[in-house]
C-alpha positions as CSV (number, residue, x, y, z in Angstrom):
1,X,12.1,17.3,-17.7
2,X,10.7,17.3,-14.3
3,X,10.9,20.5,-13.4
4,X,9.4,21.3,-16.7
5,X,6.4,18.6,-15.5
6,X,6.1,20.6,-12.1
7,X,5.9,23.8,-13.9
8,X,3.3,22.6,-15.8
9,X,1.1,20.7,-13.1
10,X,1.7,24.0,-10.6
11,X,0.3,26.2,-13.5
12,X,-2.6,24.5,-14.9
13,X,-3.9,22.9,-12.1
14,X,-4.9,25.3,-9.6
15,X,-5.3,28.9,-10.0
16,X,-4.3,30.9,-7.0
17,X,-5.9,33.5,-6.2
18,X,-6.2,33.7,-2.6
19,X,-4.9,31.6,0.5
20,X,-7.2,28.4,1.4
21,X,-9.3,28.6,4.4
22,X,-10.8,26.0,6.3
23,X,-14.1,25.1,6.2
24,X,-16.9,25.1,8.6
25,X,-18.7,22.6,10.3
26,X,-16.5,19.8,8.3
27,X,-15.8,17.1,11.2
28,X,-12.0,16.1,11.4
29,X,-11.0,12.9,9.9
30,X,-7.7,11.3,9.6
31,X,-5.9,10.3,6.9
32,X,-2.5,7.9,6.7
33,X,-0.1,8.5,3.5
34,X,1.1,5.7,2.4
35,X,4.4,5.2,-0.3
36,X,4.0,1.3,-0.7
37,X,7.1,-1.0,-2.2
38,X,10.2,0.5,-0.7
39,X,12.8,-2.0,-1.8
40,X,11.7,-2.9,-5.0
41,X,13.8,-0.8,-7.7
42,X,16.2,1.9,-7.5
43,X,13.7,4.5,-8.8
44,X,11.2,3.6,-6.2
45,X,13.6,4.1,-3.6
46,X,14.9,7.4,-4.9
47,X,10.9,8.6,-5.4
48,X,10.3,7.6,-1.5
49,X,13.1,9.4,-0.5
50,X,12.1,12.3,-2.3
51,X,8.7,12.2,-1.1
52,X,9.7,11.7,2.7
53,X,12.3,14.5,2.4
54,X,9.4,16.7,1.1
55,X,7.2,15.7,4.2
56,X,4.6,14.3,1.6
57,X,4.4,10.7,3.7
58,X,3.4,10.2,7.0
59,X,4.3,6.3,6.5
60,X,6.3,3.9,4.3
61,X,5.3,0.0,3.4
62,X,8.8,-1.3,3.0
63,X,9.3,-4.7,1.0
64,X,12.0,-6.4,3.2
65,X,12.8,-9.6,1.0
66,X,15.4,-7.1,-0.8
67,X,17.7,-6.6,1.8
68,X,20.4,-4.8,-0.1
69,X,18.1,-1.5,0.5
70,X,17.4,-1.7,4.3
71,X,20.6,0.1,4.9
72,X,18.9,2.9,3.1
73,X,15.7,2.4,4.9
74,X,17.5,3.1,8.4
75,X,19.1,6.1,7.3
76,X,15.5,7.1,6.4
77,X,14.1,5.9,9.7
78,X,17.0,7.9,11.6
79,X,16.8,11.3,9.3
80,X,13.1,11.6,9.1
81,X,12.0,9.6,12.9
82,X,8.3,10.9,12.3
83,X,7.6,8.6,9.0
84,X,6.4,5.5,10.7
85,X,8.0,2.2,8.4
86,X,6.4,-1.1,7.9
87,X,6.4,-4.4,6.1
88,X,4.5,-5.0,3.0
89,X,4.5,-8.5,3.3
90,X,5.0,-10.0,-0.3
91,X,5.3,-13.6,-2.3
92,X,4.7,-12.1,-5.3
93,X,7.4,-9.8,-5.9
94,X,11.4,-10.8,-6.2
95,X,12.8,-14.0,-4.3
96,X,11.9,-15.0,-0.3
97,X,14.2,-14.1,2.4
98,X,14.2,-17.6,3.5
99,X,15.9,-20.8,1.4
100,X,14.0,-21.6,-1.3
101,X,14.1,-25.1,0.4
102,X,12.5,-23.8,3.8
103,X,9.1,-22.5,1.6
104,X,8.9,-24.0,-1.5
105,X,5.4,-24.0,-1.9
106,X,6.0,-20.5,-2.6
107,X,8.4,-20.2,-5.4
108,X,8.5,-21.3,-9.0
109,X,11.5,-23.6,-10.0
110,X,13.6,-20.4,-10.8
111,X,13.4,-19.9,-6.6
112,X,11.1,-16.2,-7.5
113,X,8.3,-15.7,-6.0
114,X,5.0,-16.5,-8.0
115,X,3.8,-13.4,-10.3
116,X,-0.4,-12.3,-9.5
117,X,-1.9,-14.1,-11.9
118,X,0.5,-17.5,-11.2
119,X,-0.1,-17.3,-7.9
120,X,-3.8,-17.2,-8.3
121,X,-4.3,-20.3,-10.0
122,X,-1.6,-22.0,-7.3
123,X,-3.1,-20.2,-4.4
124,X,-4.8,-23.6,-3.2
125,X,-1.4,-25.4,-2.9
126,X,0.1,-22.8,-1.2
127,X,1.6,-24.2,2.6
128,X,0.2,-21.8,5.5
129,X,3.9,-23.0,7.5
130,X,5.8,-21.9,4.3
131,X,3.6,-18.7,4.4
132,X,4.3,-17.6,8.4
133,X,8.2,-18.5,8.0
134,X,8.5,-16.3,5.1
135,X,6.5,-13.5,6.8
136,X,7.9,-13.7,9.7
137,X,11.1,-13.6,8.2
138,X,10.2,-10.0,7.0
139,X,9.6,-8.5,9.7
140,X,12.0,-9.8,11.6
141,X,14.5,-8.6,8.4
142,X,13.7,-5.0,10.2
143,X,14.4,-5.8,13.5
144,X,18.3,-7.0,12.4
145,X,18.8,-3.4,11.1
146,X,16.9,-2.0,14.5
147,X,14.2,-0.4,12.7
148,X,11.1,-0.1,15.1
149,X,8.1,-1.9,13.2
150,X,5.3,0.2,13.1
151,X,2.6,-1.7,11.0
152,X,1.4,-4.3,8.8
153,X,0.6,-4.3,5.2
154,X,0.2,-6.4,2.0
155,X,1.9,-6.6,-1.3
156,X,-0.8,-6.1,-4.4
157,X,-3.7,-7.0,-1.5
158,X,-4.1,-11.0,-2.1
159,X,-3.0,-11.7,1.8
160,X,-5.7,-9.6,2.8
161,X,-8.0,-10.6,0.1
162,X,-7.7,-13.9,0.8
163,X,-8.9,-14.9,4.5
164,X,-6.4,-17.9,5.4
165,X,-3.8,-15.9,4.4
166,X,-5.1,-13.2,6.5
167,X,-5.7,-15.7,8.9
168,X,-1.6,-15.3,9.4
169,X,-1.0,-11.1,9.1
170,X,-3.6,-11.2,12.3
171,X,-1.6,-14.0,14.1
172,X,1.8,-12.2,13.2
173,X,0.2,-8.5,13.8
174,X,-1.0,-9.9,17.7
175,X,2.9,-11.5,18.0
176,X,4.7,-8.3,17.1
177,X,1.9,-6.1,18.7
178,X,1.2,-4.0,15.3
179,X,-1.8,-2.7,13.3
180,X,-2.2,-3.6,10.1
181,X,-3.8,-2.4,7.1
182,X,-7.5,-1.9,6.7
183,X,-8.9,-4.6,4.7
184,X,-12.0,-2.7,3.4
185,X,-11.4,-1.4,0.1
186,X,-12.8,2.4,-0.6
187,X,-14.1,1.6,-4.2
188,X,-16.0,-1.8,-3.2
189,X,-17.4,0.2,0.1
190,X,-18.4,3.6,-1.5
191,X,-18.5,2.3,-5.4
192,X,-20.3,5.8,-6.2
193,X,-17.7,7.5,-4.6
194,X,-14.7,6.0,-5.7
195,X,-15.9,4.8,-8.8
196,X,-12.6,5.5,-11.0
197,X,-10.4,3.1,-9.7
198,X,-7.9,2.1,-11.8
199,X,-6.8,-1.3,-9.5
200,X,-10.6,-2.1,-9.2
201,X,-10.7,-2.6,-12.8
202,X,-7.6,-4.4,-13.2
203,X,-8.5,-6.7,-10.3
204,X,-11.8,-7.6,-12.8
205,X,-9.2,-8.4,-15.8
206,X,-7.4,-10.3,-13.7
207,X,-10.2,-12.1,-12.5
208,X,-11.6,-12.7,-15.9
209,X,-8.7,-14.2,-17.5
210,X,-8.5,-16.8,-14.4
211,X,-11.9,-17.5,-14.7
212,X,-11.1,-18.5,-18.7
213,X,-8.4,-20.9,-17.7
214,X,-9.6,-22.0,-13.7
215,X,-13.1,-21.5,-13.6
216,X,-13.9,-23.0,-9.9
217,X,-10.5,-20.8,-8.4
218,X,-12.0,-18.3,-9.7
219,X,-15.4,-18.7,-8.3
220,X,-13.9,-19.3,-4.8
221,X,-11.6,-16.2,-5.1
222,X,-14.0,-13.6,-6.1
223,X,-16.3,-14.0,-3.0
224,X,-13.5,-12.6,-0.7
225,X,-14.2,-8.8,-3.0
226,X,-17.4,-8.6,-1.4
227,X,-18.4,-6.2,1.4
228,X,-19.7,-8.5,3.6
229,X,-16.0,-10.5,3.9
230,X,-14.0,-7.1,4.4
231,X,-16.4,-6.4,7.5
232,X,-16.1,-9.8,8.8
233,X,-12.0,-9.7,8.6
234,X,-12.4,-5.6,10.3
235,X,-14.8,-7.7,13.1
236,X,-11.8,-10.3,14.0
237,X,-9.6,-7.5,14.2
238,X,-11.8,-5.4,16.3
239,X,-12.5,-8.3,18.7
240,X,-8.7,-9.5,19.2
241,X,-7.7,-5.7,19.7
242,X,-5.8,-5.2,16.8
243,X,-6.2,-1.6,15.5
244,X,-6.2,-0.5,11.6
245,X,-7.7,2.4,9.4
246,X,-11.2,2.1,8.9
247,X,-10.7,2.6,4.7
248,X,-8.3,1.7,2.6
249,X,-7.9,4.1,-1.1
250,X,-6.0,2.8,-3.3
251,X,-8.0,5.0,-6.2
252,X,-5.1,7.2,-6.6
253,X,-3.1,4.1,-8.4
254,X,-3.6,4.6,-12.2
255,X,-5.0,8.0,-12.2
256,X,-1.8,10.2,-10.4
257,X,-3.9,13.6,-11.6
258,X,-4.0,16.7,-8.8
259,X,-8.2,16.6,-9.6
260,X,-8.3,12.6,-8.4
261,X,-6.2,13.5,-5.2
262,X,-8.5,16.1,-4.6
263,X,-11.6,14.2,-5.4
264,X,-9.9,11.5,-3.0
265,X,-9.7,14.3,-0.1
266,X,-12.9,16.2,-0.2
267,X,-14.8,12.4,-0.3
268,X,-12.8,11.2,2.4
269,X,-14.8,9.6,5.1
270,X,-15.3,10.2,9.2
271,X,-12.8,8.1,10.9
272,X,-9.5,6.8,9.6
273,X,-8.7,6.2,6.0
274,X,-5.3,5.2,4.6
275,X,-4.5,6.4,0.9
276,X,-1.8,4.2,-0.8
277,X,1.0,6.1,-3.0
278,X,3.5,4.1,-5.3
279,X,6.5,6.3,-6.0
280,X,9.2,6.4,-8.3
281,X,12.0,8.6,-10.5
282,X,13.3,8.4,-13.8
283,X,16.2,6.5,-13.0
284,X,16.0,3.3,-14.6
285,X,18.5,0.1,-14.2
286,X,19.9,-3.1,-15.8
287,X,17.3,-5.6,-14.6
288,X,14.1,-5.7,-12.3
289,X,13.2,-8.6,-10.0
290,X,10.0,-10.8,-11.3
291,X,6.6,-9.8,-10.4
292,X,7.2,-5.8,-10.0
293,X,5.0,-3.9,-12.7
294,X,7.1,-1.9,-15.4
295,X,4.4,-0.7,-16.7
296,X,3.5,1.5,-13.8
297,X,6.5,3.2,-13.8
298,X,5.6,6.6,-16.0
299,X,2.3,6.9,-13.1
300,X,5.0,6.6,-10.7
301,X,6.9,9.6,-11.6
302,X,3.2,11.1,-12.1
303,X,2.0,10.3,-8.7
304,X,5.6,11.7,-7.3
305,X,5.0,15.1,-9.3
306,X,1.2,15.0,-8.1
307,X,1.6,14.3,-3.9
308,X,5.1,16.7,-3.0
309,X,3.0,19.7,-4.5
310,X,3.1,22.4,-1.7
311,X,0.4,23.6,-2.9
312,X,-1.9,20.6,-2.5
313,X,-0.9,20.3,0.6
314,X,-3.2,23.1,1.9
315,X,-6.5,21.3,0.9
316,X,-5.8,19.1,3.8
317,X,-6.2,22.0,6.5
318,X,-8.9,23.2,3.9
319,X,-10.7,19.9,4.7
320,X,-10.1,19.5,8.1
321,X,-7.9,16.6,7.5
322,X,-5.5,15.4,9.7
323,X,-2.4,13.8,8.1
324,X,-1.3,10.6,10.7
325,X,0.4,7.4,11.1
326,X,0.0,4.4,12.3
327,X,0.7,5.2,15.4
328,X,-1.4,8.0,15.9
329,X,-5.0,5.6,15.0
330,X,-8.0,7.0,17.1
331,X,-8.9,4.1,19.6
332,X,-11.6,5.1,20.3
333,X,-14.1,3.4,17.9
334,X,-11.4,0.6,18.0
């Protein structure tokens, strides 16, 4: 079945007719790819693996909390020492590393993690100490299996969205001495550009149902989506030295198709930009830990088909896009 699927997207989508040049006068810009949730599931793990294999990744965002699959994330680190690895700090997804007695502002009484839309209407009560412990703990979870940390990121956005909890990525990013992920979101910067976004829309159903059952939450939440709050998080980070893309797309999530990839690249901004990618195979198991999003997991396999296409790959030289990681952030603007 997939190789019928890559058949099928390598026939339709494209027709070839002659080799891709570049284009003049297009100024280089950089772009990080991203596979987000490493950890999570079996599948996801098996579609990241793929992906990095297929050099279609120049970074993972690994969620640490499930330790049973950092074994596998060192053997990815060793084979494939170009693919830069960080944490995507979660409490939203599965149980925290730490005792359910050290953070308990945290967890529900089954000791998980809150799911989105709990955690929203919590988000007041939540402790800022049981917060840094738990990610803290993460990253340190990568250091035990001697993984170098190579960035920061968030799980489903809500520490970055929300600016105490962002308050604690920038004090943990300026311990560990990492970047982190660009708070700016493409859709909210450029909403005529990126005006398909899948997770932008779901973020307003989200919202919407909170604002049916916690009106004031809700008003105090949705003032951290505006532009103006991004560029005052990007400010702090500029002035305490912390480097990070300039953009982050995550319009690709939702619409996996080779024509919104490509719309992604040839509207890709100067600078630094960070498109996020969530993976996965058909493999399926027994039971999934709370909070991760079954319902995703046919766009998974989609976006897997869509990313390690060879053929795509050649719009970025097209472009005049340089593929990077974290490491590799221009400092100059910075």
């Amino acid at each position: 079945m997939t190789l019928l699927c890559i058949f099928q997207f390598l026939a339709c989508t494209f027709a070839r007719k002659t080799a891709l040049t570049k284009v003049p006068d297009l100024p280089e810009r950089f772009l990080i790819i991203t596979a987000d949730d490493f950890g999570a599931s079996k599948n996801i793990n098996e579609g990241i693996k793929f992906a990095a294999k297929n050099k279609a990744i120049t970074t993972i965002s690994a969620l640490s909390n499930f330790n049973e699959s950092l074994s596998d994330l060192k053997k990815i680190s060793e084979n494939h020492p170009d693919i830069g690895i960080g944490v995507h700090l979660n409490i939203i997804t599965g149980k925290p590393i730490l005792n359910v007695e050290q953070v308990p502002s945290l967890v529900g009484v089954n000791g998980s993690f809150y799911p989105i839309e709990a955690l929203l209407t919590k988000i007041n009560s939540i402790s800022v100490d049981d917060l840094r412990k738990e990610l803290r703990a993460q990253i340190i979870a990568l250091a035990k299996y001697d993984i170098r940390l190579d960035h920061l990121s968030d799980h489903y956005g809500i520490l970055s969205l929300y600016s105490p909890f962002f308050d604690i990525i920038i004090e943990l990013a300026k311990e560990f001495n990492v970047p982190v992920r660009s708070p700016v979101i493409a859709s909210i910067k450029y909403p005529d550009v990126f005006s398909n976004s899948a997770m932008k829309k779901r973020g307003r159903q989200i919202a919407l149902r909170l604002v049916l059952t916690a009106h004031f939450k809700a008003g105090s939440l949705l003032k951290y989506r505006r532009i103006y709050e991004m560029e005052k998080k990007v400010q702090k980070l500029n002035e305490l030295g912390i480097l990070h893309p300039d953009l982050l797309i995550e319009c690709f999530w939702g619409d996996p198709t080779a024509s919104n990839f490509l719309h992604i690249l040839e509207n890709l901004p100067n600078g630094t930009s960070e498109v996020i990618l969530h993976f996965g195979t058909y493999t399926r198991q027994e039971n999934y830990p709370g909070g991760l999003d079954l319902d995703y997991f046919k766009n998974r396999e989609n976006e897997l088909i869509t990313v390690t296409s060879d053929y795509l790959k050649e719009y970025f030289s097209y472009l005049n896009i340089r593929t990077i990681g974290y490491s590799e952030i221009p400092t100059e603007k910075k």
